[in-house]
C-alpha positions as CSV (number, residue, x, y, z in Angstrom):
1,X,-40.1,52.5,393.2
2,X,-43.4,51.9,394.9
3,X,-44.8,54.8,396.5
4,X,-47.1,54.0,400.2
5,X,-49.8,55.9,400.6
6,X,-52.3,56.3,403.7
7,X,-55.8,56.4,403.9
8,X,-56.9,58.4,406.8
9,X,-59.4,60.9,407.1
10,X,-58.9,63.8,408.1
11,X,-61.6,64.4,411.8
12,X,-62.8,67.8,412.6
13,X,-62.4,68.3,416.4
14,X,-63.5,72.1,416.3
15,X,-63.9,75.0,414.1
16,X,-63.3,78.7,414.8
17,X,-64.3,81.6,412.7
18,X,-62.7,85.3,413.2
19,X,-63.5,88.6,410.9
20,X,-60.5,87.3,408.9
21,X,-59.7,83.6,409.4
22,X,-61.7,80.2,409.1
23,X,-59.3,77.7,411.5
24,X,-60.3,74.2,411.9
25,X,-59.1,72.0,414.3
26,X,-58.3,68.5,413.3
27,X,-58.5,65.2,415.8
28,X,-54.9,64.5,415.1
29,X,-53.4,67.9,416.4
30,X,-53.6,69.7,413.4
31,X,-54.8,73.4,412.7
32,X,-55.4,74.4,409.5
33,X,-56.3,78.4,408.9
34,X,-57.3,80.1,406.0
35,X,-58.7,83.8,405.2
36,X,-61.9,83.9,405.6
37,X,-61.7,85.9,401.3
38,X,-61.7,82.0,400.6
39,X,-65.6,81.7,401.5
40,X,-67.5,84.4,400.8
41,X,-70.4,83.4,402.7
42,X,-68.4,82.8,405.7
43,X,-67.6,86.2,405.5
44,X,-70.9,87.9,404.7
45,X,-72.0,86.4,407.8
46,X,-72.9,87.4,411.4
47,X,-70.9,86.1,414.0
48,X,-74.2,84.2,415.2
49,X,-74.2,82.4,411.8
50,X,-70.8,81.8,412.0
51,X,-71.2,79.7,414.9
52,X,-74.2,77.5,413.6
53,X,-72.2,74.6,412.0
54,X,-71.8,70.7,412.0
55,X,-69.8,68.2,410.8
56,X,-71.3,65.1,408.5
57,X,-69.6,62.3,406.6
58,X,-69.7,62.8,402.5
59,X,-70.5,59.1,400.4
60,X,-66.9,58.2,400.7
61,X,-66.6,59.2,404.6
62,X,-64.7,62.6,404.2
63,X,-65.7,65.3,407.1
64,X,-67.3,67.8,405.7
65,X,-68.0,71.1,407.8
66,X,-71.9,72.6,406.7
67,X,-73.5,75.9,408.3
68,X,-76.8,75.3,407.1
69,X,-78.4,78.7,407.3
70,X,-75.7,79.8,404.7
71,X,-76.1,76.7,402.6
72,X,-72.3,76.8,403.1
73,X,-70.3,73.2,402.3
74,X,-66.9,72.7,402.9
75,X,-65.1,69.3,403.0
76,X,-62.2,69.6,405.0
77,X,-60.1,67.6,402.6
78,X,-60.2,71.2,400.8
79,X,-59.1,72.7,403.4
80,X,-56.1,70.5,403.4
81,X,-55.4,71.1,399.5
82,X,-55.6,74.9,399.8
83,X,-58.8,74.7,397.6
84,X,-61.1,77.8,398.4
85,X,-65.2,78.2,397.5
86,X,-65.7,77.2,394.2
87,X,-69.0,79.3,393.8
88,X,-69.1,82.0,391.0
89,X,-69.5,85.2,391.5
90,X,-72.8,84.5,389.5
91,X,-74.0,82.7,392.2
92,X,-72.3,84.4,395.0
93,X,-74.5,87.4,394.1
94,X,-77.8,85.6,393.5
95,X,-77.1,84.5,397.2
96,X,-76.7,87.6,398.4
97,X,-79.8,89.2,397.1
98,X,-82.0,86.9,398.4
99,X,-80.4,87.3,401.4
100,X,-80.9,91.0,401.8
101,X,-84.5,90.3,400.5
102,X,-85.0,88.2,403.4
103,X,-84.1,91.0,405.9
């Protein structure tokens, strides 16, 4: 049995960030929401933050969504899979510090 498989991209089309959901609009109609738990920088953010993202192509031509200010990456194909941050709490927490330092 031979199984066909399509290679399409998945486009973002817009993104929309509430105090508990991350919702990403996809060129082909799609919506795909998850809680906002998932990214923890999302959610240490200020709504102005929030809003200060863009979309660029990875090396194999993936959308990937980037709020800059947060150092905050996440491809869309994650999205897609259910995969949430994989940053470590380590990290997280490093983040966070010299965040508040920068206050």
């Amino acid at each position: 049995m031979s199984i066909a498989t399509i290679d399409v991209q998945p486009r973002v089309k817009n993104v929309a960030i509430t105090n508990h959901l991350l919702s990403v609009q996809i060129q082909d109609g799609r919506t795909v929401s998850v809680p906002l738990t998932w990214y923890p920088r999302l959610l240490h953010a200020t709504a102005q933050e929030r809003t200060n993202w863009r979309v660029f192509e990875d090396t194999a031509g993936r959308d990937v969504i980037f709020w800059e200010h947060l150092d905050e990456l996440i491809p869309v194909i994650a999205l897609l899979t259910g995969t949430s941050s994989r940053e470590s709490k380590r990290s997280f927490e490093r983040w966070r510090k010299a965040r508040a330092m920068r206050k």
